[in-house]
C-alpha positions as CSV (number, residue, x, y, z in Angstrom):
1,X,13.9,-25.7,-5.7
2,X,12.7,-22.1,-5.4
3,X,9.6,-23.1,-3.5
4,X,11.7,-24.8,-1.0
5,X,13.8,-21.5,-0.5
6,X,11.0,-19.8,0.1
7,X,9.4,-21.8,2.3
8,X,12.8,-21.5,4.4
9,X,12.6,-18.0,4.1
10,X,9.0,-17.6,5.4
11,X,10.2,-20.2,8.0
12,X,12.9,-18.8,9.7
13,X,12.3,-14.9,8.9
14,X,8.7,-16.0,10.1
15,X,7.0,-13.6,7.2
16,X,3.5,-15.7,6.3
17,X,3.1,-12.9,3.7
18,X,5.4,-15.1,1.0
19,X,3.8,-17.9,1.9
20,X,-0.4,-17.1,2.2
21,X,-0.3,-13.2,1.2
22,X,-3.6,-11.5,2.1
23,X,-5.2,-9.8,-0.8
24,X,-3.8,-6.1,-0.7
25,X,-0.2,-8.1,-0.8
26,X,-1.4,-9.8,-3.6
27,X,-2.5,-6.9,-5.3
28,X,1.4,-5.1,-4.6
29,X,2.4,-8.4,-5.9
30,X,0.8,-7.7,-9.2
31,X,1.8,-3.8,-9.3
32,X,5.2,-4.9,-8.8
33,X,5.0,-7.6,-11.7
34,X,3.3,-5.5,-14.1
35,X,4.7,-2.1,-13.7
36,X,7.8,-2.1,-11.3
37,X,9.5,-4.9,-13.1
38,X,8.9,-3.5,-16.6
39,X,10.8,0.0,-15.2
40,X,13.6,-1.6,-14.4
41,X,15.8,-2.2,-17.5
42,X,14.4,0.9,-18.8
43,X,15.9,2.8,-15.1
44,X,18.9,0.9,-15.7
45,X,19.8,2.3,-19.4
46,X,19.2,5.8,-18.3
47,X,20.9,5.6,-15.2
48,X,23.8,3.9,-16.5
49,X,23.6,6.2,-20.0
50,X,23.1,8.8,-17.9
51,X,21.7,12.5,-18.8
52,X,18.6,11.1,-19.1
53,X,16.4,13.5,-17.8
54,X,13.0,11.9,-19.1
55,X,13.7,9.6,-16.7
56,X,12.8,11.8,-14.3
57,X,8.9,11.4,-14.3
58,X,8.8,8.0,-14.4
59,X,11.1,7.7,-11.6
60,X,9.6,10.0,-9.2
61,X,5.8,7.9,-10.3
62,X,7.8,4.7,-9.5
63,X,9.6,5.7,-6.2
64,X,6.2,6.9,-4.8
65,X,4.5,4.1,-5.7
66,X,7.3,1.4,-3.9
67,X,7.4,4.0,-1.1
68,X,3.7,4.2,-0.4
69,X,3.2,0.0,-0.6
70,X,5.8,0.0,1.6
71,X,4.3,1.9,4.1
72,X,1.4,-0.5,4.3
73,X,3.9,-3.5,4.5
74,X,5.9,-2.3,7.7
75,X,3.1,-1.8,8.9
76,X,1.4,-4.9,9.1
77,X,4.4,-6.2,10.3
78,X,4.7,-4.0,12.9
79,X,1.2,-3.7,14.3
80,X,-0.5,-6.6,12.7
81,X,-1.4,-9.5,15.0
82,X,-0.5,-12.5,13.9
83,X,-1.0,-15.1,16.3
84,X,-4.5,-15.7,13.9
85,X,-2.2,-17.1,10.8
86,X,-2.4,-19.9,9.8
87,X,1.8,-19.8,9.3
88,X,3.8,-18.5,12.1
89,X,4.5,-14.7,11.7
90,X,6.5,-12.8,14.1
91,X,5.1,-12.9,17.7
92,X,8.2,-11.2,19.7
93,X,9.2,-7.3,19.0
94,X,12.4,-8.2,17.8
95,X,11.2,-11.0,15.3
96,X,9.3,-8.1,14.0
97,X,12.2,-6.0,13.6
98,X,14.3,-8.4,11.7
99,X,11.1,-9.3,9.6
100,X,11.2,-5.5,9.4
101,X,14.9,-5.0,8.6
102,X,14.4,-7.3,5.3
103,X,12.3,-5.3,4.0
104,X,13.2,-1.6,5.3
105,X,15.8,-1.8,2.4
106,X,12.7,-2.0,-0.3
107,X,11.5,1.7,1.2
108,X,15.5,3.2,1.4
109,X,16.0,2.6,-1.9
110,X,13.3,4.1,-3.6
111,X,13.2,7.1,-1.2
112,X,16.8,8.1,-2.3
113,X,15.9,7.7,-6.2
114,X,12.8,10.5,-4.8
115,X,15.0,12.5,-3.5
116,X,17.7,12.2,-5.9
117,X,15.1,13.0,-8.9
118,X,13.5,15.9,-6.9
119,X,16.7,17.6,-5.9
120,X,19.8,16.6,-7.6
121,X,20.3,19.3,-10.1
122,X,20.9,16.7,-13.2
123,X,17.4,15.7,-13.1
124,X,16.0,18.8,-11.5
125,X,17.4,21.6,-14.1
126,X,15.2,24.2,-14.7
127,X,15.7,25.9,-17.5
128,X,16.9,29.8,-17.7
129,X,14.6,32.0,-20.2
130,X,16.4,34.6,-21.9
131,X,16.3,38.4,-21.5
132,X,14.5,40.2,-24.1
């Protein structure tokens, strides 16, 4: 079962967020449901189309957004002390930084669609105007 899984996860990578998420996780929960999810197949066509440059917007709003909820996340589970939850979270520095290496991967990957949108110049072509 899936709830079984997770509760293994949350278990042995000791994240109580999947398991009792406080309510700014909840609320990334829904932003990710609602409008990260629904980018996703649309991303994939023009990525894999390619030339796509109206993709570029959306991508650089999405990337942002990941990035930025991300922030918040590592965080938490970095400074947050959790020794007051009601499931175990990480208590030793280096359960923190392989509760952190699960989820570093979410922040990469968006930060290299930024860049890639902001400086790769089949995305970022600006256009030449003609001499008069």
């Amino acid at each position: 079962k899936l709830t079984e899984l997770l509760h293994w996860y949350a278990v042995t990578f000791r994240d109580p967020m999947m398991i009792q998420p406080p309510e700014w996780f909840k609320a990334f929960i829904y932003c990710e449901v609602f409008l990260q999810m629904p980018f996703f197949p649309i991303a994939a066509y023009a990525f894999i189309k390619g030339g796509c440059k109206w993709i570029r917007t959306p991508a650089i709003i999405y990337s942002t957004h990941v990035a930025t909820t991300l922030i918040a996340i590592l965080a938490h589970i970095l400074f947050h002390d959790f020794s007051e939850s009601e499931h175990l979270g990480p208590q030793t520095q280096r359960e923190r930084l392989v509760l952190l290496s699960i989820y570093v991967p979410y922040l990469l990957i968006p930060l290299l669609i930024l860049f890639t949108m902001l400086y790769s110049p089949q995305y970022n072509h600006v256009e030449k105007r003609k001499r008069k």
